[in-house]
C-alpha positions as CSV (number, residue, x, y, z in Angstrom):
1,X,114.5,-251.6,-98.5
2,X,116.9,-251.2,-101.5
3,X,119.4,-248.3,-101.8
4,X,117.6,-247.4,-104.6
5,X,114.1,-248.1,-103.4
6,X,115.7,-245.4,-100.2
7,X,116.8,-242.7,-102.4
8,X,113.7,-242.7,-104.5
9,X,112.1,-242.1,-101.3
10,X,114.1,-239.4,-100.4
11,X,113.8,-237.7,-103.2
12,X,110.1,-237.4,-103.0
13,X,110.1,-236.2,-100.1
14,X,112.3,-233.8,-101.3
15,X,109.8,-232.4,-103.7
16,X,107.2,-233.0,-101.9
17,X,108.9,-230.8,-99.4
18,X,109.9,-227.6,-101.6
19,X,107.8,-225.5,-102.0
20,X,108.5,-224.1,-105.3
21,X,107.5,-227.5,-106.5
22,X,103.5,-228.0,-106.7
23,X,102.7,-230.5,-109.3
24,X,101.6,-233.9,-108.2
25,X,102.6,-235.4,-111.7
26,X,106.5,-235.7,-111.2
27,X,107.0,-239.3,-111.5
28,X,110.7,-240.5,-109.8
29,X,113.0,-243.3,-110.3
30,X,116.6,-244.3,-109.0
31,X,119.4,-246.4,-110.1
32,X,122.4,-247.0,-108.9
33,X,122.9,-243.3,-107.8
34,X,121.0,-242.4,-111.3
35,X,117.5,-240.1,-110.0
36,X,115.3,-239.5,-113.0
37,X,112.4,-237.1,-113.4
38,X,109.6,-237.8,-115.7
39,X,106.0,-235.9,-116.1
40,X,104.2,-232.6,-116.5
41,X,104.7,-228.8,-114.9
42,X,103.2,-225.8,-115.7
43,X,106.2,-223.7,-116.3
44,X,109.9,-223.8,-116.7
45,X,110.8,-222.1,-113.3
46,X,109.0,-225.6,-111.8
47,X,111.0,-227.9,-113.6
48,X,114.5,-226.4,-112.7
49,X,113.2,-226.2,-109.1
50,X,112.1,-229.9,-109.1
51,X,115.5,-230.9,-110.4
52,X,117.1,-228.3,-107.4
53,X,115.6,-230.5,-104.8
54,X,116.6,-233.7,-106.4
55,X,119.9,-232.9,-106.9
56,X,120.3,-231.5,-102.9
57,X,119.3,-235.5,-101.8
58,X,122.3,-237.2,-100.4
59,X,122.8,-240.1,-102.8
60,X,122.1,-238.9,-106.3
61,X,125.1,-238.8,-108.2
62,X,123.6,-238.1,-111.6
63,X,120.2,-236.4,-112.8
64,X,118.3,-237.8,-115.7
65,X,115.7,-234.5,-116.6
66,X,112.8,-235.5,-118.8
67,X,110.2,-234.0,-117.0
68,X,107.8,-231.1,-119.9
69,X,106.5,-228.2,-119.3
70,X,102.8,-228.2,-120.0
71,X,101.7,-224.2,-119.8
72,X,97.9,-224.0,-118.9
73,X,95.9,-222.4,-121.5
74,X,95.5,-219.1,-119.2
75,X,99.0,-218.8,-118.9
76,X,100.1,-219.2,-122.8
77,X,101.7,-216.0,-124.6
78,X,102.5,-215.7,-127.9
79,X,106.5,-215.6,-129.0
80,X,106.4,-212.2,-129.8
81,X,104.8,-211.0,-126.2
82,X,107.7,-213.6,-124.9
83,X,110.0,-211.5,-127.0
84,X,108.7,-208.2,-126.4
85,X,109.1,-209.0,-122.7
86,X,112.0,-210.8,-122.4
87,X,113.8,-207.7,-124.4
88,X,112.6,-205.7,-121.7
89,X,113.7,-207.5,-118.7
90,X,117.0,-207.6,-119.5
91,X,117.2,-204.0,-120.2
92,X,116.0,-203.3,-116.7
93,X,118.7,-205.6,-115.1
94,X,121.3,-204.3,-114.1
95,X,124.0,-207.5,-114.0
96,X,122.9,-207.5,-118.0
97,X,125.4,-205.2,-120.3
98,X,123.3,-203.2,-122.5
99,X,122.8,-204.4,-126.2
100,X,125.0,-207.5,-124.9
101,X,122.3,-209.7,-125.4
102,X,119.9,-211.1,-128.5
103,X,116.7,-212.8,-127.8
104,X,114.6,-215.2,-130.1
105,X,111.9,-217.1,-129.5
106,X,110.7,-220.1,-131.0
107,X,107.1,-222.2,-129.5
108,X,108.1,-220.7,-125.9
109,X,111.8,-221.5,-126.2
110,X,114.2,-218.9,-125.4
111,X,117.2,-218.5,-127.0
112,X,120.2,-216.5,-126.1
113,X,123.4,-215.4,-127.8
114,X,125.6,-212.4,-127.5
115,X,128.6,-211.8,-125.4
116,X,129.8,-210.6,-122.0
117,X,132.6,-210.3,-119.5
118,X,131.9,-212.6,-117.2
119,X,130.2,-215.5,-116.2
120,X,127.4,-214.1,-113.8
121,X,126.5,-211.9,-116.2
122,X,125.2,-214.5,-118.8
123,X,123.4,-215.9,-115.5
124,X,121.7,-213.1,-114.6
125,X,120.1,-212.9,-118.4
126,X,119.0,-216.5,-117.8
127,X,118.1,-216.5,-114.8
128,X,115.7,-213.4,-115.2
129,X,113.7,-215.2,-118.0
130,X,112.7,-218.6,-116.4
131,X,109.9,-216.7,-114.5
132,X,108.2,-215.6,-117.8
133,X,105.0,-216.8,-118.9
134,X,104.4,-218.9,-121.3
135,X,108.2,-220.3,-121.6
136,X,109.3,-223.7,-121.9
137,X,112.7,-223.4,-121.8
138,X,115.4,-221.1,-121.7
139,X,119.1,-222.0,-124.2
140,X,121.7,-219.8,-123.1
141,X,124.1,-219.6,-125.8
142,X,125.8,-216.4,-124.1
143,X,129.5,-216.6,-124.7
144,X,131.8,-215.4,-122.1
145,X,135.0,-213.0,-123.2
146,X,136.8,-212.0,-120.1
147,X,138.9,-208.6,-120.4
148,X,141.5,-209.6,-117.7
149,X,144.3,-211.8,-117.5
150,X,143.5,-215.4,-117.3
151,X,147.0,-216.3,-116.0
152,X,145.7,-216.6,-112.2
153,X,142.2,-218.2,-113.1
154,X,143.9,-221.9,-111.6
155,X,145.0,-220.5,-108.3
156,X,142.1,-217.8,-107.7
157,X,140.0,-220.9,-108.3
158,X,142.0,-223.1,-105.8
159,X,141.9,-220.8,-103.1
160,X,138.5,-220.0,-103.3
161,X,137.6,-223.9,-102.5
162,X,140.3,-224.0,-99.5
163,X,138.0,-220.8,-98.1
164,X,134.7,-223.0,-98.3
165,X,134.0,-225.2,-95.9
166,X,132.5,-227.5,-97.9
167,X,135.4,-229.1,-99.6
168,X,138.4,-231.3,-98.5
169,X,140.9,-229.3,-101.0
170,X,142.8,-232.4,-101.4
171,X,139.6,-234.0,-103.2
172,X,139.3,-231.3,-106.0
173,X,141.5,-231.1,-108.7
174,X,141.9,-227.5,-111.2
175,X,144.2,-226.7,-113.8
176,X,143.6,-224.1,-116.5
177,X,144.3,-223.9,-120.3
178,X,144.3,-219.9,-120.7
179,X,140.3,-219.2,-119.5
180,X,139.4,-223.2,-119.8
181,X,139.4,-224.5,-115.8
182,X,138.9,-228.4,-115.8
183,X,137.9,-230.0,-112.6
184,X,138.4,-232.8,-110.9
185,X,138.7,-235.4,-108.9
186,X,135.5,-236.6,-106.1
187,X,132.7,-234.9,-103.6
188,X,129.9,-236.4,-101.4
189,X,127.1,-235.0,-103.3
190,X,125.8,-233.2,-106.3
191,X,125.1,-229.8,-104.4
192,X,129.2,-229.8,-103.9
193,X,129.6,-230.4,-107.4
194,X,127.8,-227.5,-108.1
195,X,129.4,-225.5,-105.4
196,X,132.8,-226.1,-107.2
197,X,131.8,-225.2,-110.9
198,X,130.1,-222.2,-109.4
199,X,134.0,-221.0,-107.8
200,X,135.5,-222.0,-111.0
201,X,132.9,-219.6,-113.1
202,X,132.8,-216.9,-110.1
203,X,137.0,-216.1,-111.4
204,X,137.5,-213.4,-113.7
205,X,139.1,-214.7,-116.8
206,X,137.1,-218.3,-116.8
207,X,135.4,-218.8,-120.3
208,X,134.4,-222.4,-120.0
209,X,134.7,-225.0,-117.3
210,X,135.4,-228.7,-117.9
211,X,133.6,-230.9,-114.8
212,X,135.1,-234.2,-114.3
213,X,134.4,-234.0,-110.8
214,X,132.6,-237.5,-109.6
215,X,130.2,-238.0,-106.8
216,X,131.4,-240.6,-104.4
């Protein structure tokens, strides 16, 4: 069997095996390290979840996500009940700033724009709207402006990746221009790839994060 017959494999299973993932029309192929995802889900939350598992799969160095959300009649809303609910959500949030946030909506695609603080904050706005009925996709277009001193973003960053287990710090690279953290160097997998831009966006100060970090 081919490597890329292997991880094509693996990553079905994979999906097969989450159970967050429930549609049987995900179609998979791999090349040279490259997964793709093709086919139909019901809803948004689905798709990120099937691309989750694929990316956990030792192997895949790169994700190629063309996989649509297909809503089911019986679960389609209009954009203004998508907007009317996703405005409430995020004023019930508590990791959301009031009035920090603007929401449009456009054929079930969420848009958002504003500014916060930090990082997690523009997360937490995302993240509470996948779930919502009816959406297709969610564009975060948050921007970040840190209050704080970005002087120490490089080395709060570097020695939160000597702390994780994960990571060989000699195999991740981070240097800073003011709140801009670029990243470097190589990891085993895509999960650790992750793991690093989530340290780099986790310091106060960090408005954007360049990833050059390369899967071995």
């Amino acid at each position: 069997m081919s490597h890329d017959t292997s991880l094509q494999h693996r990553v079905t299973a994979e999906l097969i095996w989450d159970p967050a993932v429930t549609s049987s029309e995900i179609g998979v192929t791999a090349k040279d390290g490259i997964v793709s995802l093709s086919g139909q889900v019901g809803n948004y939350d689905e798709k990120l979840a099937a691309e989750s598992a694929a990316r956990r799969v030792g192997g895949v160095k790169a994700i190629v996500q063309e996989i649509e959300v297909k809503v089911p009649f019986s679960f389609k809303r209009s954009d203004v009940d998508i907007a009317t609910t996703a405005v409430a959500r995020l004023a019930w949030n508590v990791a959301v700033p009031p009035d920090s946030v603007s929401v449009k909506v456009s054929k079930g695609v969420i848009t958002l724009t504003g500014e916060v603080e930090r990082h997690f904050q523009s997360e937490a706005a995302e993240r509470e709207l996948r779930h919502l009925s009816g959406v297709v996709a969610v564009n975060n277009l948050i921007t970040v402006l840190p209050q704080v001193d970005v002087s120490d973003v490089s080395a709060n960053i570097s020695e939160a990746l000597d702390r994780s287990w994960l990571f060989d710090p000699s195999n991740v690279t981070v240097t800073a221009d003011g709140g801009t953290v670029h990243l470097g160097g190589t990891v085993r997998t895509m999960q650790e790839r992750r793991e690093a831009v989530g340290a780099a966006w986790a310091s106060p100060g960090t408005t954007a994060v360049e990833n050059r970090i390369s899967v071995a």
